[in-house]
MITORBA-445496 format. One record per residue (C-alpha): residue number from 1; x negated, y, z negated. Coordinates in Angstrom, 3 decimals. Layout:
<pts>
+-----+----------+----------+----------+
:  nr :       c1 :       c2 :       c3 :
+-----+----------+----------+----------+
: NUM :        X :        Y :        Z :
...
+-----+----------+----------+----------+
</pts>
This chain:
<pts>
+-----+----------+----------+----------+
:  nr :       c1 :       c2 :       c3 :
+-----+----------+----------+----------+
:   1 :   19.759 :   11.510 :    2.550 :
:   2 :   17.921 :   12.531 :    5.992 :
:   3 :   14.847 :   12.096 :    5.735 :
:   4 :   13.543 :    8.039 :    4.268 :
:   5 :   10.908 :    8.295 :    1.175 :
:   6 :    7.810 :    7.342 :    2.967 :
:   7 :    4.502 :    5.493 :    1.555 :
:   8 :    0.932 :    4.557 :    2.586 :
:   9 :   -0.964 :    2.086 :    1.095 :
:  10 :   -4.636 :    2.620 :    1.367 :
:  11 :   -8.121 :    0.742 :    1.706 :
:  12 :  -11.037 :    0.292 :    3.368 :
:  13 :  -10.314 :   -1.008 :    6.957 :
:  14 :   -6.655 :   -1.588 :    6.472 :
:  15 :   -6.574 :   -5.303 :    7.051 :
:  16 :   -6.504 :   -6.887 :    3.733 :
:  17 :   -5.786 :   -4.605 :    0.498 :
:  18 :   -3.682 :   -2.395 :    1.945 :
:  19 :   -1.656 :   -4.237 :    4.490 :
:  20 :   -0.981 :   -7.255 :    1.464 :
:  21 :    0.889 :   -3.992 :   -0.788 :
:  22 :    2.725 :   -2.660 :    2.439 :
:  23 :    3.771 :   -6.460 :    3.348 :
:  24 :    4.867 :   -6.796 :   -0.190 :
:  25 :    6.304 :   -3.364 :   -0.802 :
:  26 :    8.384 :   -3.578 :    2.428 :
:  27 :   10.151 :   -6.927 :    1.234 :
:  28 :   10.715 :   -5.298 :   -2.772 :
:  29 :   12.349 :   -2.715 :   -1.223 :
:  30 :   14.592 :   -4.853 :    0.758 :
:  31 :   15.485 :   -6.796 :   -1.869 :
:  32 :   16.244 :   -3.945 :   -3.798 :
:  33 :   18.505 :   -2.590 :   -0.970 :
:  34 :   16.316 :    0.444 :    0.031 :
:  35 :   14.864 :   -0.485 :    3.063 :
:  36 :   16.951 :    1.682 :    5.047 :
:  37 :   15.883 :    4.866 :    2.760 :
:  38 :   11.926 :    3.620 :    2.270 :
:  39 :    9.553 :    3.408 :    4.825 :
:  40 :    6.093 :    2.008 :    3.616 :
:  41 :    3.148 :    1.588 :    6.059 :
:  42 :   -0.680 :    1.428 :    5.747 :
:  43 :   -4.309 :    2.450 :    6.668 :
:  44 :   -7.709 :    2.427 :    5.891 :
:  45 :  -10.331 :    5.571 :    5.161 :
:  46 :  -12.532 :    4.390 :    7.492 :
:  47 :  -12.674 :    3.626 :   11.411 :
:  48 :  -14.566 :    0.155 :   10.979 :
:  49 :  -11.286 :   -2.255 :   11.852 :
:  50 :   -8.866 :   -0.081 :   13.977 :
:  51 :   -6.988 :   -2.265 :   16.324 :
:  52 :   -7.523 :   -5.339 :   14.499 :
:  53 :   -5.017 :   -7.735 :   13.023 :
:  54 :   -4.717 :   -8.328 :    9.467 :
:  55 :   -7.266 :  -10.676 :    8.138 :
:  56 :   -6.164 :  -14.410 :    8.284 :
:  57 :   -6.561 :  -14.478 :    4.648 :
:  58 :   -4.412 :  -11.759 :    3.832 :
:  59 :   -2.058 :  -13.776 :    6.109 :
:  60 :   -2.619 :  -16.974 :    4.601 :
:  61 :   -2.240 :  -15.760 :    0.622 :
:  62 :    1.325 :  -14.297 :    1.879 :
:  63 :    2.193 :  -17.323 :    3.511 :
:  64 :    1.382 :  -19.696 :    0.628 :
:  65 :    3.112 :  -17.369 :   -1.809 :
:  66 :    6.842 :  -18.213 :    0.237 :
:  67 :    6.349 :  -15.148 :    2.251 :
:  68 :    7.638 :  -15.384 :    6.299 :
:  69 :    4.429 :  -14.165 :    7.597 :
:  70 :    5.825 :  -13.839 :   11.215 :
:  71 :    6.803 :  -10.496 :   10.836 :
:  72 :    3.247 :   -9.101 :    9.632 :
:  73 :    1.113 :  -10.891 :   12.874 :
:  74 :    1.700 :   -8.028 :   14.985 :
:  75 :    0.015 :   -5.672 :   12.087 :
:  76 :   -2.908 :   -3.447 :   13.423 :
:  77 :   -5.303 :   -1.356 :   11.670 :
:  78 :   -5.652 :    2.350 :   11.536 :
:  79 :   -7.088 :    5.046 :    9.468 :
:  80 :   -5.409 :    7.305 :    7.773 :
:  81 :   -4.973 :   11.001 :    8.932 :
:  82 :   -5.222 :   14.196 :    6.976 :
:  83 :   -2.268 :   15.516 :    9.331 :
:  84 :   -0.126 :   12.618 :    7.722 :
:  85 :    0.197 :   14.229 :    3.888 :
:  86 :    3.266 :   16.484 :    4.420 :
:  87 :    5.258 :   13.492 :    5.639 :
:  88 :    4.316 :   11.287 :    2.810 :
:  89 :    5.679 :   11.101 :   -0.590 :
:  90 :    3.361 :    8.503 :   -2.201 :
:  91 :    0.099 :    7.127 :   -1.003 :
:  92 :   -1.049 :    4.360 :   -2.591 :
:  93 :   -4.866 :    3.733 :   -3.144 :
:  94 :   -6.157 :    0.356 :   -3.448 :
:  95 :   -9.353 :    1.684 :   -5.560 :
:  96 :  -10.977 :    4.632 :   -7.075 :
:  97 :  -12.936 :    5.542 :   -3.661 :
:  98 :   -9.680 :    5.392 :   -1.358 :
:  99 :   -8.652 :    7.638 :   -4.061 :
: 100 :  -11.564 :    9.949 :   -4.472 :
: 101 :  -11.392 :   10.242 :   -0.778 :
: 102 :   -7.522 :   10.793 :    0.062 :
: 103 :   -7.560 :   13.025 :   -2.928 :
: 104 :  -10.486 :   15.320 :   -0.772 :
: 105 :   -8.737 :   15.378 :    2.292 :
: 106 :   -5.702 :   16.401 :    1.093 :
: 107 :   -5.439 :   20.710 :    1.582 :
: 108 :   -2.949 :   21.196 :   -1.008 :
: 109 :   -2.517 :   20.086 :   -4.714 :
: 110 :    0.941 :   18.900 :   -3.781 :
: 111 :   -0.599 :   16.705 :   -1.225 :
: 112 :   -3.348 :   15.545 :   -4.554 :
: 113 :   -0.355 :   15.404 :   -6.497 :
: 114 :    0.690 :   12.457 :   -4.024 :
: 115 :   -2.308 :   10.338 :   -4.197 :
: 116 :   -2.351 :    7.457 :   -6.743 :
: 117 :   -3.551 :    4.166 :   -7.303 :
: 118 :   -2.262 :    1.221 :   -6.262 :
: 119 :   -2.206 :   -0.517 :   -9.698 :
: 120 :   -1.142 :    2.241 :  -12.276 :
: 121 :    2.287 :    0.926 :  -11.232 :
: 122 :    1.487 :   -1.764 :  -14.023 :
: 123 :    1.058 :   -1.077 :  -16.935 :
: 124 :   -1.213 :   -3.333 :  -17.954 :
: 125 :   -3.461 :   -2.331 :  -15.155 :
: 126 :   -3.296 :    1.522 :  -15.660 :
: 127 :   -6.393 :    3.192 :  -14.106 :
: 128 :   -7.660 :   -0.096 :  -12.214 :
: 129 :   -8.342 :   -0.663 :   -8.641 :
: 130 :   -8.592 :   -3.570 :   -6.719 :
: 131 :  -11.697 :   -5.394 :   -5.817 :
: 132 :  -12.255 :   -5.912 :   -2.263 :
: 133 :  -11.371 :   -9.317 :   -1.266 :
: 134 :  -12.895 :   -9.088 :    2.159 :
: 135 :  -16.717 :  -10.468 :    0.928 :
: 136 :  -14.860 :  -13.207 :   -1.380 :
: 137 :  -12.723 :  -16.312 :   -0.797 :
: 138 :   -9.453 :  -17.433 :   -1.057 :
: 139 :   -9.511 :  -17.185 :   -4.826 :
: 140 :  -10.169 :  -13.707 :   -4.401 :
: 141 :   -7.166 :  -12.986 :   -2.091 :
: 142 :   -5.598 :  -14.530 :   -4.843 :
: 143 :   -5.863 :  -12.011 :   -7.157 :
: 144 :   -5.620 :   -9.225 :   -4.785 :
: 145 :   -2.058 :  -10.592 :   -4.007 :
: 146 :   -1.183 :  -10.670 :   -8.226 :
: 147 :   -2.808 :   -7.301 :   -8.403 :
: 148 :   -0.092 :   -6.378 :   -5.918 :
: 149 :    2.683 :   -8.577 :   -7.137 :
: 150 :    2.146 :   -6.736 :  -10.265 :
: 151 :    2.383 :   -3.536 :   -9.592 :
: 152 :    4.987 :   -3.805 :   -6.806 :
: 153 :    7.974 :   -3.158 :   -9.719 :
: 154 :    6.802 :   -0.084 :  -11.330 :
: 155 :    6.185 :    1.185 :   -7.349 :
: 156 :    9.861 :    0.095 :   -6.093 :
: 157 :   11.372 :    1.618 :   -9.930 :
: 158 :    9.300 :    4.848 :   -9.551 :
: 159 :   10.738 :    5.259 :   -6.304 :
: 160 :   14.096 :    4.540 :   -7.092 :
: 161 :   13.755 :    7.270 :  -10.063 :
: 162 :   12.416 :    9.625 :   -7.201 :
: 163 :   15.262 :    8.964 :   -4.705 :
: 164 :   17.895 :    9.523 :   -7.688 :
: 165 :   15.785 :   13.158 :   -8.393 :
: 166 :   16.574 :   13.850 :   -4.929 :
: 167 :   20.264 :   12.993 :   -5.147 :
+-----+----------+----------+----------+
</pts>
């Protein structure tokens, strides 16, 4: 295969929600042994946190969960980009507004087609989004992190079903 199956995973300001899925995404698919054909990054819809790290929360729910965390300091936010849809296969939306917004600025229904959310990927969570954990506490970074854990099979199996489709 030339050319990797690439995903974005996106919320608000891209420094909680969405860089939590692409941290935890980007170590499923290594375990699964598709990091070399998957390439999973992240962004926000809006221009409120570009250039900042990952919240220390995010960092600290990975950390406490067994995750090495080093790799994930150097994260910084960005928004996401129209001009990125024809290079991505998925894009992940942490809730129904990420989604109601990609799905507008994509120009083509292929491009629609691409936009999903974040936690149809389990099953018991089918139509759901994920709160924002940003105005919460710990306990809500918490959940944002099992929202993710949960849905991270069903994204990495999905994909695997797509990259078999491609041969």
């Amino acid at each position: 295969m030339s050319e990797p199956y690439r995903i974005c995973v996106v919320c608000t300001g891209n420094i909680c929600r969405s860089p939590m899925g692409e941290f935890v995404l980007r170590e499923r698919f290594a375990e699964a042994g598709l990091d070399d054909v998957v390439v999973v990054d992240s962004a926000g819809t809006t221009q409120w946190e570009v250039g900042n790290p990952a919240d220390p929360r995010t960092l600290a729910v990975m950390e406490r969960h067994g995750h090495d965390i080093e790799p994930y300091r150097s994260h910084r936010a960005r928004s996401f980009e129209r001009a990125w849809f024809p290079d991505l296969d998925l894009v992940l939306a942490a809730d129904h507004g990420h989604y109601s917004t990609l799905r507008r600025l994509a120009r083509t229904p292929e491009d629609r087609d691409k936009v999903v959310l974040f936690r149809d990927f389990d099953p018991k969570s089918v139509g759901l989004g994920m709160d924002d954990p940003w105005y919460g506490d710990d306990s809500d970074f918490e959940q944002t992190y099992d929202e993710v854990v949960a849905a991270a099979d069903g994204i990495v199996e999905h994909v695997q079903r797509e990259l078999e489709a491609r041969g």
